[in-house]
N, CA and C atoms as a LAMMPS dump frame, in Angstrom:
ITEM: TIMESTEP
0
ITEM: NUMBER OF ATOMS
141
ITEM: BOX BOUNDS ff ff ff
-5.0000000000000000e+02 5.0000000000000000e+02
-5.0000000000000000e+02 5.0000000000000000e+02
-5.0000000000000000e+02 5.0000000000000000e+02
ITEM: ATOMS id mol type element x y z
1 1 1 N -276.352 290.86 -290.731
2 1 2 C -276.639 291.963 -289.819
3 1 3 C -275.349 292.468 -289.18
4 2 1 N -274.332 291.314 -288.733
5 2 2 C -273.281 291.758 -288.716
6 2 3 C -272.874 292.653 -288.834
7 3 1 N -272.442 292.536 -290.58
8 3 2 C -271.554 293.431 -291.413
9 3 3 C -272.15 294.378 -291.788
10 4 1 N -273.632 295.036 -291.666
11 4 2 C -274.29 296.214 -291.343
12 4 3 C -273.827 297.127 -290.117
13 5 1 N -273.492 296.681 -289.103
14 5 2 C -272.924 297.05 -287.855
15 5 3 C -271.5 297.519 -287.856
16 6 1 N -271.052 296.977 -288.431
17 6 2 C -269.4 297.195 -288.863
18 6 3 C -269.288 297.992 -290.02
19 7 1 N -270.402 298.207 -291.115
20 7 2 C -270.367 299.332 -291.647
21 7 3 C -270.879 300.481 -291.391
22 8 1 N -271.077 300.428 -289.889
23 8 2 C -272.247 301.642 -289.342
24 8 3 C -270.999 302.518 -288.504
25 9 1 N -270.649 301.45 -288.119
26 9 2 C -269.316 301.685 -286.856
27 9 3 C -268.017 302.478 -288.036
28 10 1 N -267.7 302.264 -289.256
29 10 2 C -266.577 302.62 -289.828
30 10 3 C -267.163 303.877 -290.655
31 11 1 N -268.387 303.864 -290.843
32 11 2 C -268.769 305.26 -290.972
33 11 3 C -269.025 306.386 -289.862
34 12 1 N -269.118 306.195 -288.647
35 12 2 C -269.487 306.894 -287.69
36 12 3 C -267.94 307.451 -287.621
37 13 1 N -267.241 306.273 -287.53
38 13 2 C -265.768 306.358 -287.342
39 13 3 C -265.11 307.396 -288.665
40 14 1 N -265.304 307.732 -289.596
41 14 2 C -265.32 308.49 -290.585
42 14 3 C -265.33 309.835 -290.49
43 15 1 N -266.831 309.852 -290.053
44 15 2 C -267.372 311.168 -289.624
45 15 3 C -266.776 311.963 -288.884
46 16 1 N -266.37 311.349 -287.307
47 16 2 C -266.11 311.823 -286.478
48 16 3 C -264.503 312.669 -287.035
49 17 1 N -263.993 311.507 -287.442
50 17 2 C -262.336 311.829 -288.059
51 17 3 C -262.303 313.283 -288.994
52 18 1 N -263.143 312.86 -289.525
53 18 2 C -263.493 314.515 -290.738
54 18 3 C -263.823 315.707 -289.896
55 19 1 N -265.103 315.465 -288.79
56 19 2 C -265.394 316.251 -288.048
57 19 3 C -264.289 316.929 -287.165
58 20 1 N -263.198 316.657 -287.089
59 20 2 C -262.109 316.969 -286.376
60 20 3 C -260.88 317.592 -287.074
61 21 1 N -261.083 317.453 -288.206
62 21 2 C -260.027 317.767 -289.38
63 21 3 C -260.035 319.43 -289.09
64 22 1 N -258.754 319.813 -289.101
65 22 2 C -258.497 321.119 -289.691
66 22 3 C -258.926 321.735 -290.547
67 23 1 N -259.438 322.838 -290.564
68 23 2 C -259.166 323.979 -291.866
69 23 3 C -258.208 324.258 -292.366
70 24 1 N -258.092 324.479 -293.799
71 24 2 C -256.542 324.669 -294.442
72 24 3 C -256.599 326.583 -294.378
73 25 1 N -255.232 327.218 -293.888
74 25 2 C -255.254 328.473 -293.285
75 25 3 C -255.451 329.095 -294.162
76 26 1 N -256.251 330.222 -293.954
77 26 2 C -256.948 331.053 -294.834
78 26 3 C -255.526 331.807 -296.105
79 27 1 N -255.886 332.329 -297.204
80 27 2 C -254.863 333.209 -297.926
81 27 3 C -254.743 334.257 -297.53
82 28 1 N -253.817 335.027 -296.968
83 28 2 C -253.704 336.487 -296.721
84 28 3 C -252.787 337.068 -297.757
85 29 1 N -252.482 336.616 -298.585
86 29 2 C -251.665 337.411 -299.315
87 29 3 C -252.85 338.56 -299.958
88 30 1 N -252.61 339.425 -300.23
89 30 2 C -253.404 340.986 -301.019
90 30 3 C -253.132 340.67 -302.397
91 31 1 N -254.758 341.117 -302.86
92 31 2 C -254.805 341.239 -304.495
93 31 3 C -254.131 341.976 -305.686
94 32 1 N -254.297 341.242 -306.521
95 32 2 C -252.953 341.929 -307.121
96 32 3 C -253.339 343.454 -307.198
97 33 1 N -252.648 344.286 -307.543
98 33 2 C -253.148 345.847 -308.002
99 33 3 C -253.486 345.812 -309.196
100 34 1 N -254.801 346.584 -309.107
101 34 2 C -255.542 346.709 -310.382
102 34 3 C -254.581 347.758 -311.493
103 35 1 N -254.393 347.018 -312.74
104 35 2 C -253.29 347.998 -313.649
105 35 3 C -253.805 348.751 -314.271
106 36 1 N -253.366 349.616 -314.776
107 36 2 C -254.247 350.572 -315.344
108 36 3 C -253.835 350.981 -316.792
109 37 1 N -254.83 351.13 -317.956
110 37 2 C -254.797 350.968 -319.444
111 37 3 C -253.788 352.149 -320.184
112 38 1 N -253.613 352.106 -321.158
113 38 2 C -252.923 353.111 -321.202
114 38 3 C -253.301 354.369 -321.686
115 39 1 N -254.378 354.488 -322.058
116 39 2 C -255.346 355.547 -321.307
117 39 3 C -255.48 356.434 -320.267
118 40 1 N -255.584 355.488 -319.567
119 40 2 C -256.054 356.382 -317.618
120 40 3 C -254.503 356.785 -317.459
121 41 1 N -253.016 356.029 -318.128
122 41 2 C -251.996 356.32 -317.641
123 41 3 C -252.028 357.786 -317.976
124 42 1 N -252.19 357.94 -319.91
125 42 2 C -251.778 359.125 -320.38
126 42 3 C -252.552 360.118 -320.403
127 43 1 N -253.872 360.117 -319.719
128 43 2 C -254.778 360.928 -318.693
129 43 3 C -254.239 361.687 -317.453
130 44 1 N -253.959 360.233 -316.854
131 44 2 C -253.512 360.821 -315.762
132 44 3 C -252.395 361.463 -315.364
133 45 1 N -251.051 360.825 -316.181
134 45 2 C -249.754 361.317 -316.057
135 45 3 C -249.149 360.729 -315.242
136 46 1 N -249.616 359.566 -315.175
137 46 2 C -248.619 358.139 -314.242
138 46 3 C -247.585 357.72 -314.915
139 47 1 N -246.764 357.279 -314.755
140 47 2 C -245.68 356.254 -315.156
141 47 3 C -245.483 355.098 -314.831
């Protein structure tokens, strides 16, 4: 019964630790730009 108790206690103890953990910071970098085929280029008259 003990060692039920002490595995109750190192999981609570677990939890709590996780429960406190940081978020890893969001990505802000911007998506790449959508490229365009060479088609829509020689349509459009992009370069």
């Amino acid at each position: 019964m003990r060692r039920a108790g002490h595995f109750a206690f190192a999981s609570l103890l677990v939890l709590a630790l996780a429960a406190c953990a940081t978020q890893p910071a969001p990505d802000l970098t911007p998506p790449a730009g959508k490229r365009l085929d060479a088609k829509t280029t020689l349509e459009s008259g992009r370069r």
